[in-house]
C-alpha positions as CSV (number, residue, x, y, z in Angstrom):
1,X,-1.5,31.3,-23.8
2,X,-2.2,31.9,-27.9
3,X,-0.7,28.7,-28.8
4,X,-1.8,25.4,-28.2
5,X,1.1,23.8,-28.0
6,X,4.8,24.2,-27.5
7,X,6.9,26.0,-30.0
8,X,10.7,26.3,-30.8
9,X,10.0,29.6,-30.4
10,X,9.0,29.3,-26.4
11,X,12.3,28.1,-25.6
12,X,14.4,31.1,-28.0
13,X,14.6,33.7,-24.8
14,X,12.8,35.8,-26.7
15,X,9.0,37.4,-26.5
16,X,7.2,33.6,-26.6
17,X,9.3,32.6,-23.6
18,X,8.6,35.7,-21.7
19,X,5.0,34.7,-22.4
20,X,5.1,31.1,-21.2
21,X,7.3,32.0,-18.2
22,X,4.9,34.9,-17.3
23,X,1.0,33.6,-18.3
24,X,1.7,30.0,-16.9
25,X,4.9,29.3,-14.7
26,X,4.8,32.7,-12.5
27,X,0.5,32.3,-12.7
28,X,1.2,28.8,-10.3
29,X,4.8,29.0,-8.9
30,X,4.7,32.8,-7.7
31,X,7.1,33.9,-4.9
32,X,8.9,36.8,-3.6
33,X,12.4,34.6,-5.1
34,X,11.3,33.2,-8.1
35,X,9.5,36.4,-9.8
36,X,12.9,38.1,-9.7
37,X,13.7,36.2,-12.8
38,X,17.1,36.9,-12.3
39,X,20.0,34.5,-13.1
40,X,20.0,33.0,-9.9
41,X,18.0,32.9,-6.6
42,X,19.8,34.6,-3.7
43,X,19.0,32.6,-0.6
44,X,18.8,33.5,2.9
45,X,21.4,32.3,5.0
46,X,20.8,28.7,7.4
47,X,22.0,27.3,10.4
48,X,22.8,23.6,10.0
49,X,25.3,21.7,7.1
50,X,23.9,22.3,3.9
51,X,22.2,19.3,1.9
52,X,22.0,19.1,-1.9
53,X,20.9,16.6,-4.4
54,X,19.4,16.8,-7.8
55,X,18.0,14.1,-9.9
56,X,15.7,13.9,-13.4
57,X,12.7,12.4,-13.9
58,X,11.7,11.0,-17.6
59,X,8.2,8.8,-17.0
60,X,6.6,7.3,-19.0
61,X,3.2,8.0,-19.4
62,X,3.7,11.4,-17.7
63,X,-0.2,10.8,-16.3
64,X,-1.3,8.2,-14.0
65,X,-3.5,7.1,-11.4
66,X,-2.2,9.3,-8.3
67,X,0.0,11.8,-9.7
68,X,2.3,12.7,-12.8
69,X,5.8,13.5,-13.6
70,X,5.3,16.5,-11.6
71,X,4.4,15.4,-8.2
72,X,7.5,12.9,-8.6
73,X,9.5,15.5,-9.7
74,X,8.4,17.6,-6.0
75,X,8.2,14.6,-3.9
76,X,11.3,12.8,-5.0
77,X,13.6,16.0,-4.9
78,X,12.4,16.7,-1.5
79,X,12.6,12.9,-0.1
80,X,16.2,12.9,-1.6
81,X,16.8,15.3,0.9
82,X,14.5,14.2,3.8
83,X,16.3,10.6,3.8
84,X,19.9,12.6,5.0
85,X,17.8,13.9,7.5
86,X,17.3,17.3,6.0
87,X,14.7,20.0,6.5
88,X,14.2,21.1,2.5
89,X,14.4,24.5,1.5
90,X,13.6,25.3,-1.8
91,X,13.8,23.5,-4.9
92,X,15.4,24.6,-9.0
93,X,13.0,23.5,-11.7
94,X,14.0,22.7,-15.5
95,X,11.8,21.8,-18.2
96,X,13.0,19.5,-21.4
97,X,9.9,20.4,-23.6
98,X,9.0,18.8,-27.1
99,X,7.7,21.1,-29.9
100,X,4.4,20.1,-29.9
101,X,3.6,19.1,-26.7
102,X,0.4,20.4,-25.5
103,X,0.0,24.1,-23.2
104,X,-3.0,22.0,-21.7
105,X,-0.7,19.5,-20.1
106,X,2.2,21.9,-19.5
107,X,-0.1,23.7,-17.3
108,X,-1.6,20.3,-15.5
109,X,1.8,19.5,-15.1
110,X,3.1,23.1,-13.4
111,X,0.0,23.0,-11.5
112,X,0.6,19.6,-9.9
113,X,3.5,20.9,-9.2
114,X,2.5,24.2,-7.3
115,X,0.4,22.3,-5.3
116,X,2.7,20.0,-4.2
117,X,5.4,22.5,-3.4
118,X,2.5,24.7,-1.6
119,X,1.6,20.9,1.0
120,X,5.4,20.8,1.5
121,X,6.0,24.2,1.8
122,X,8.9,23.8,0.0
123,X,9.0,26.8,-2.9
124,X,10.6,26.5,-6.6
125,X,13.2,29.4,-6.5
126,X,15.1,29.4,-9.9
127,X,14.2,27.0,-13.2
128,X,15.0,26.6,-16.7
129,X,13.5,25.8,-20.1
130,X,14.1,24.5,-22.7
131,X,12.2,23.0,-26.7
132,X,13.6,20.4,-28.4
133,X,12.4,19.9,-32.3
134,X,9.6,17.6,-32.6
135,X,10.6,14.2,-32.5
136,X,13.7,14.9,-30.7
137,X,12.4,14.6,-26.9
138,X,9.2,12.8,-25.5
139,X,6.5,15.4,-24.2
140,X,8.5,16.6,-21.3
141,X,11.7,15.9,-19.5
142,X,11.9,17.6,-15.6
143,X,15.2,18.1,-13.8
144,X,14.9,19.4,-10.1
145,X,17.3,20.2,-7.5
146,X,17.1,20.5,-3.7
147,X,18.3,22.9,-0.7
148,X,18.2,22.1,2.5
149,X,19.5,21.7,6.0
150,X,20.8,19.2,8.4
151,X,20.4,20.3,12.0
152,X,23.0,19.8,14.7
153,X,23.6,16.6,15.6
154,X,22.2,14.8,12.9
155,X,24.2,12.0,11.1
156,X,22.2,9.9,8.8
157,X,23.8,7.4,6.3
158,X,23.6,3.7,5.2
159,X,27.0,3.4,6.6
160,X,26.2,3.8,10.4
161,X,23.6,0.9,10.3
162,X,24.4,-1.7,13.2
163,X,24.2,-5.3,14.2
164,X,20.7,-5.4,15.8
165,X,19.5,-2.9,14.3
166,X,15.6,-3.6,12.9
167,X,14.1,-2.7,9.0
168,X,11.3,-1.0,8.6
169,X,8.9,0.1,6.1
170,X,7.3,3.0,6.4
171,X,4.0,1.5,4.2
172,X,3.1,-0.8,1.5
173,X,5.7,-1.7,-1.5
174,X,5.6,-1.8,-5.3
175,X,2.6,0.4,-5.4
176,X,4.4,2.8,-7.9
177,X,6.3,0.4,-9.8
178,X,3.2,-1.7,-10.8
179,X,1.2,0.7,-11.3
180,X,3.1,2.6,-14.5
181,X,3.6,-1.1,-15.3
182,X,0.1,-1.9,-16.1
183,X,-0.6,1.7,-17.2
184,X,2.2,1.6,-20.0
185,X,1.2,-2.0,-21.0
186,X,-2.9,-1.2,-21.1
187,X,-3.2,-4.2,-18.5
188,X,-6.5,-3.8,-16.3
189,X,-6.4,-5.4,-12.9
190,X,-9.1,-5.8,-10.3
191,X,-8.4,-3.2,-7.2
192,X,-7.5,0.2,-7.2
193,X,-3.7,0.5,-8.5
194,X,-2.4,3.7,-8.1
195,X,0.8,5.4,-7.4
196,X,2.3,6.0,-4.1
197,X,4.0,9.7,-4.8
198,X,4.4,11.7,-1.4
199,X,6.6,13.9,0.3
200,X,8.0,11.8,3.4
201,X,9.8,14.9,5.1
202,X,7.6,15.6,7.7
203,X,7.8,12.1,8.5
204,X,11.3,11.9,8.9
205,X,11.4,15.2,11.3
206,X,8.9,13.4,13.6
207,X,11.4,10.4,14.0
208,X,14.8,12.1,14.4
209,X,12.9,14.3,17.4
210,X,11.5,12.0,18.7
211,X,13.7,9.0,18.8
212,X,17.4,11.4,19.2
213,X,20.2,9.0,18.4
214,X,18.0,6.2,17.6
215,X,17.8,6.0,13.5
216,X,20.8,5.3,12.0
217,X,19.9,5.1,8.2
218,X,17.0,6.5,5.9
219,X,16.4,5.4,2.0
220,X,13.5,5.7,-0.5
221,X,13.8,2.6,-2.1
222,X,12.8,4.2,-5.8
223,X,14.6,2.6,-8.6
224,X,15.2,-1.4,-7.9
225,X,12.9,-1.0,-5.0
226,X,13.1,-2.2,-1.5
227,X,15.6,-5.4,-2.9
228,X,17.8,-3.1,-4.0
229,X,18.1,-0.6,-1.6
230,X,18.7,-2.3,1.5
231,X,21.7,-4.7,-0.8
232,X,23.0,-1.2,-0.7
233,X,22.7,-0.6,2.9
234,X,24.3,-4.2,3.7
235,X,26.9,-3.3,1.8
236,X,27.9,-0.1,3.2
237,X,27.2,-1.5,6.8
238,X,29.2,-4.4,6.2
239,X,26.4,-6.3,7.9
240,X,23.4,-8.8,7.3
241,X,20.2,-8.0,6.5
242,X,17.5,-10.6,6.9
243,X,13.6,-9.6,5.9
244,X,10.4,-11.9,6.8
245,X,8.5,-12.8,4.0
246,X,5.3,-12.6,6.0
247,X,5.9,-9.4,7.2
248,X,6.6,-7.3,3.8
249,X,3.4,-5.2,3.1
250,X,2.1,-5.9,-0.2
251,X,-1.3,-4.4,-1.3
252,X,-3.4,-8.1,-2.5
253,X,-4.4,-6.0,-5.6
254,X,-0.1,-5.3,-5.9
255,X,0.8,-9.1,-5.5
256,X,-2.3,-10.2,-7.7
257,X,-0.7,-7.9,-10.9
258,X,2.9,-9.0,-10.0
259,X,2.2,-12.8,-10.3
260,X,0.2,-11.9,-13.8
261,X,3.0,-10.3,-15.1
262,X,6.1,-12.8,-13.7
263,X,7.3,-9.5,-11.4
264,X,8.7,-9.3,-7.9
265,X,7.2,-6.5,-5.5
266,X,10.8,-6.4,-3.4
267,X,12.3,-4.9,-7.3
268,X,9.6,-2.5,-7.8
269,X,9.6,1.3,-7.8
270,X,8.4,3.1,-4.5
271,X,7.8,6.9,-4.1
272,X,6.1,8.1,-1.1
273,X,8.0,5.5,0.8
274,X,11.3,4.3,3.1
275,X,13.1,2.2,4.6
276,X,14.0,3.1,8.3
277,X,17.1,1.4,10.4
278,X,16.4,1.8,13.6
279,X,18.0,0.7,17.3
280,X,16.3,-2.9,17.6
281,X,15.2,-1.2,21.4
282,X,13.4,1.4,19.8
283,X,11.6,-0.6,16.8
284,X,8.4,-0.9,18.7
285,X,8.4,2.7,19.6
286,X,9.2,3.9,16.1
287,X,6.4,1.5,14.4
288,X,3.8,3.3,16.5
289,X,5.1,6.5,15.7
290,X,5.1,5.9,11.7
291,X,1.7,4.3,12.3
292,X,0.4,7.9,13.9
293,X,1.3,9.7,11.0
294,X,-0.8,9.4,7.7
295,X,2.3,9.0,5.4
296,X,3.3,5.7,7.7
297,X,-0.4,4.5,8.8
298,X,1.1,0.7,7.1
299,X,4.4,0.6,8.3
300,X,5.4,-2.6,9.3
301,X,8.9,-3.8,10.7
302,X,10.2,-6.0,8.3
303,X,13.8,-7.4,9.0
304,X,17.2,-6.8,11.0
305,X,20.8,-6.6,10.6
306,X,23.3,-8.7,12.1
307,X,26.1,-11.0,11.8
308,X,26.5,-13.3,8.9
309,X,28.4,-12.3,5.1
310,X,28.7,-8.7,4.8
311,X,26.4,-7.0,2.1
312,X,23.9,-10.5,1.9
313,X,20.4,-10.0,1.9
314,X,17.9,-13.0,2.3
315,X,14.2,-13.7,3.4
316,X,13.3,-16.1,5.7
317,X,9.7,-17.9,3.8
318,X,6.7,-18.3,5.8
319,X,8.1,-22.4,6.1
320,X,11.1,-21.5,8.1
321,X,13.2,-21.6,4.4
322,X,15.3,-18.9,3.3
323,X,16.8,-17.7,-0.1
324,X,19.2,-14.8,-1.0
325,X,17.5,-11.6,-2.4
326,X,20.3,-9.8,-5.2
327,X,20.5,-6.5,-6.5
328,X,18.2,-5.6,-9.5
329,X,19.6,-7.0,-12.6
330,X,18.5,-5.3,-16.1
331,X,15.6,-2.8,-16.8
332,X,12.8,-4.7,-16.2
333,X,10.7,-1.6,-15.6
334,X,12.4,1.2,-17.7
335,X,11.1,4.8,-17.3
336,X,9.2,4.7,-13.9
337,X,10.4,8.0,-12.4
């Protein structure tokens, strides 16, 4: 590229956007669809129902210790589509870009995100790009949207979680969330804080072949975190959900930065993580099975769902005590995806 940084001109459809789409977005994301640069991608056809979800991500910093807006762009698209129990297909890409920003980062950016979809096999087919004037945007602004496809006999939703069933976390929680906490606020803690961005989708096909019948519901519990997420599955359910305080897998160096800062690891941000419902008689079966792959090697069964006031979430404490656990309220972590 002859600029340094990002022009109007790059996003005018004109020479300059020729450039940038052919010297740096085709250089990392080449494939037989995408160099078509047509107005669409035209897909082969699938067997299976079709899955589709879309979401935007807008961190903030867009660099951090284990990843970048890119790799939660690829991973989060692709676990969207994972927790319906979908194999992903391809992926759209669209790019919000600041006059200004740097070329150099644009290009760490697309390559985190090459490399990503090249793990997960899991291809960028069609994207989109656009410059806002300086001062208008921040850096970069990503949009993706996902393919894929539900094989036969797959029906995976918060709403078909049952009495008895059991919680379980597929690894640690608030490792994301805390993390762009104490990298936005320049806070240094002991231990090694860093993101938890991965693709879970290869987990998620080992348990529905394994176990057939046997897990009800999948979440990533993102935004709100694991509190939040599983008030939504209680609700849906119109069951119970009780956790163990004891069991919820917190890094030390996690719980040591939360009680600094006056934050609660249940309502942080998660990325390469979820929340599995599973038949209570098949919990132990299913916690060896997330242990034997490396995206689940901390899983740890957490809770279970059963009778009591529809949509209420509590946690039993380590002395036999209990206390409700409510949705997020507010934004006290804006801008962590």
């Amino acid at each position: 590229m002859s600029e340094p940084t990002i022009l109007l001109d790059h996003g005018s459809g004109g020479l300059a956007s020729q450039q940038l789409i052919g010297e740096l977005f085709l250089k990392h994301l080449d494939n037989p669809v995408l160099r078509t640069l047509e107005d669409s991608a035209v897909l082969p056809a699938q067997t299976g129902r079709l899955a589709f979800t879309t979401d935007s991500y807008v961190v903030d910093p867009i660099f951090f210790p284990g990843g970048d807006i890119g790799l939660l762009a690829v991973h989060g698209t692709i676990n969207d589509l994972a927790m319906r129990g979908a194999v992903p297909h391809c992926l759209s890409l669209g790019l919000i870009l600041e006059e200004g920003f740097a070329i150099a980062d644009l290009e760490r950016i697309i390559v985190s995100i090459a490399g990503a979809c090249h793990e997960a096999q899991v291809p960028v087919v069609t994207g989109d790009t656009k410059v806002v004037p300086r001062g208008k945007g921040d850096k970069i602004f990503i949009n993706t949207s996902g393919i894929g496809y539900i094989p036969e006999g797959i029906d995976i939703s918060s709403k078909m979680a049952r009495e008895g069933d059991a919680v379980i976390v597929s690894g640690t929680i608030g490792d994301h969330g805390i993390t762009i906490m104490t990298q936005r606020a320049g806070i240094a803690v002991r231990g090694d804080l860093r993101s938890d961005t991965m693709a879970l989708h290869r987990l998620t096909a080992r348990l529905l072949a394994e176990l057939p019948g046997a897990v009800h519901t999948l979440r990533d519990p993102t935004r709100g975190g694991v509190a939040t997420t599983l008030n939504e599955i209680a609700a849906s359910a119109g069951l119970a959900i009780t956790l163990q305080d004891a069991a919820l897998p917190i890094r030390p160096q996690v719980r040591a930065a939360c009680e600094l800062l006056g934050l609660e690891p249940l309502y942080l941000a998660n990325e390469g993580k979820c929340l599995v419902i599973v038949s209570g008689d098949k919990a132990q079966e299913a916690l060896q099975l997330l242990r034997s792959l490396p995206e689940g090697k901390e899983a740890a069964i957490i809770g279970s769902l059963g009778p009591g006031k529809a949509g209420r979430v509590s946690i039993t404490t380590p002395i036999g005590g209990a206390r409700v656990v409510s949705p997020l309220h507010g934004m006290p972590l804006p801008r962590i995806c």
